[in-house]
N, C-alpha and C positions, 0 to 999 in steps of 0.2 A: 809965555814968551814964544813968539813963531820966527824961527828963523825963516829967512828966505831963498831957497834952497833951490826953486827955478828960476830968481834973477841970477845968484851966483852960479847956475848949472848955465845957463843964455849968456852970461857973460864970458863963460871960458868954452864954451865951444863954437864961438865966434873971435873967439882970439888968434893973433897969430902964431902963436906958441901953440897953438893945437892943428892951425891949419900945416903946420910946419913937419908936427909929430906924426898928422893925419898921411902928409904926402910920404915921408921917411916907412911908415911902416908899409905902406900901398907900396913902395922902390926892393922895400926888403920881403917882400910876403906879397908879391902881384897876383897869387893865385890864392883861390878859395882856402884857406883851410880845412874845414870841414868838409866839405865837395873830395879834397885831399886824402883825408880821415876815410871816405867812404867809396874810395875807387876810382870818383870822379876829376874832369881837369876841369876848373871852368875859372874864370877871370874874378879877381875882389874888388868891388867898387866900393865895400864900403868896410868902417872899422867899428870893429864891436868891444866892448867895455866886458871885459870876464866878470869882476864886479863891477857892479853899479854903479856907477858916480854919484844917482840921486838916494845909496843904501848907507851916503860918508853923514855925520853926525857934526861935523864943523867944517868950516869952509878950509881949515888946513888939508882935511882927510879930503875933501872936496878934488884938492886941489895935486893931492898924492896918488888917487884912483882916478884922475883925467888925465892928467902928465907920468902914468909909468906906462913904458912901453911895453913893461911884460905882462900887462893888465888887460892888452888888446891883442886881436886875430881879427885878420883879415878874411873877409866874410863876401861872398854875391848877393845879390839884394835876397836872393829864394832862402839863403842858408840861416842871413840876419831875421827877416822875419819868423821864419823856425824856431831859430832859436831864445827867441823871445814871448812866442805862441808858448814855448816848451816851459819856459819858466815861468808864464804868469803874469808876463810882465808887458799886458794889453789890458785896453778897458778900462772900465768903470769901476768892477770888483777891485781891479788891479790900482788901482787909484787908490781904494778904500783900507783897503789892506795895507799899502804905503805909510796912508797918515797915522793907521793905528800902529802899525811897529815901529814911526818916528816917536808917538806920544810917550808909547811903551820905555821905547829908549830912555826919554827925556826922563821920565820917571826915575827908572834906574839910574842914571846918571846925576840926577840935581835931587832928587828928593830923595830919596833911601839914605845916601851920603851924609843929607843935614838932618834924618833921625839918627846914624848910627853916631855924629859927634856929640848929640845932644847928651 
């Protein structure tokens, strides 16, 4: 069973509850974060996901790591791609490594479960 986890990721960050949250955090945090963190002042153009939206396993969780605002940091484009270089989370490898810790998941969660009632 494959969820679909970039139509429901495309469909809420294209919503207005996100472009809403989007603007609300850029009014409360107009400055980099991280730039912040390391001395610097420079302007956030954009919002960054602390965790991942595409790491939630249901589209509830989906929906609980897009819409909290303590989930995001207001980020300049130099800081957000950093900090995404930093974690992996570029590329092809990085793609690959996704579908296997989703599989992973799914394992643990639907099949382990229906050996250990058996």
């Amino acid at each position: 069973m494959k969820r679909n986890n970039d139509e429901d990721y495309r469909k809420m960050i294209q919503s207005r509850h996100w472009a809403e949250l989007r603007r609300y955090k850029l009014t409360q945090n107009p400055l980099c974060e991280r730039c912040m963190e390391e001395g610097r002042t420079r302007a956030a153009s954009e919002v960054h996901h602390v965790k991942p939206v595409e790491d939630a396993m249901t589209p509830t969780e989906m929906r609980r790591l897009m819409f909290d605002v303590h989930n995001l940091r207001s980020l300049c484009h130099d800081c957000h791609v950093k900090t995404h270089t930093e974690m992996g989370r570029s590329g092809a490898k990085h793609n690959k490594r996704v579908q296997a810790k989703r599989l992973e998941r799914f394992k643990e969660r639907f099949l382990d479960e229906d050996k250990e009632s058996k």
